[in-house]
Structures are given as C-alpha cells and as structure tokens.
Phi, psi and omega in degrees: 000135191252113165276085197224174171235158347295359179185147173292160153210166180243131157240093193264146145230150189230157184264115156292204177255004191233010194039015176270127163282105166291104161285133173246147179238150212254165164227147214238202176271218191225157177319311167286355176260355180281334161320277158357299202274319188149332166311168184203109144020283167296014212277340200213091177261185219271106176121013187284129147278138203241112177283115170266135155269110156179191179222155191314144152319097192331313174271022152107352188279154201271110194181114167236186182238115184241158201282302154202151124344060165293132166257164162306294214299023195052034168280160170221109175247127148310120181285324181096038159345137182267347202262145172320322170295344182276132168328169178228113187212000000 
C-alpha cells in the first residue's frame, strides 16, 4: 500500500483460472480521507488477502479505482472512490 494524497494505491497480485499472476494497481481516496474512514497503516501488511469493489480501468490495463476493501474476517473499508458511480458510505 502507497500512502499518498490525492490518492493511495494498493497493489495486488492476482491469480487467474489460467494460473498466471497480474499485479494490479488499485487506486484509493487520498491518504487522510482513508484515515478518516478508518484505515490504519497496519491494516495491509505484505500477504493480506482481499476482496476488492471498484472498476477496471477503461483501457483495459490491470488498474481500478476501487469503492471498498472485504477482508476474510468480513472486516470491510471504504475506499473514497474518486469514481462518481462509488456508493458515498
């Protein structure tokens, strides 16, 4: 996790059905408002696993703007979407 303003990222690599690994780079609210929301720094050490909400980049490249964040134990953080279309929660 890249802790920045106007906006964070997130960096994933994700496994397909094709057993190939994609790093994808998520893009967040900007660091104080994801504080705000509830993040916390330690929240995503390096292996955490994650369901992400938001949507792909338009040109198709592995890059979203994402909504929120599901953890397993169902913790759930809202990201501060930049995109218009994000729940406002």
């Amino acid at each position: 996790m890249k802790w920045s303003n106007p906006h964070g990222w997130i960096y994933i690599d994700v496994t397909g059905s094709d057993g190939k690994t994609v790093n994808w780079a998520l893009e967040t609210g900007g660091a104080n408002a994801l504080y705000r929301r509830g993040w916390r720094k330690e929240d995503l050490p390096a292996g955490t696993v994650l369901v992400v909400e938001g949507w792909q980049a338009r040109n198709g490249t592995p890059t979203a703007n994402v909504s929120s964040i599901t953890f397993t134990d169902g913790k759930r953080l809202f990201a501060g979407s930049s995109n218009t279309e994000a729940p406002q929660q």
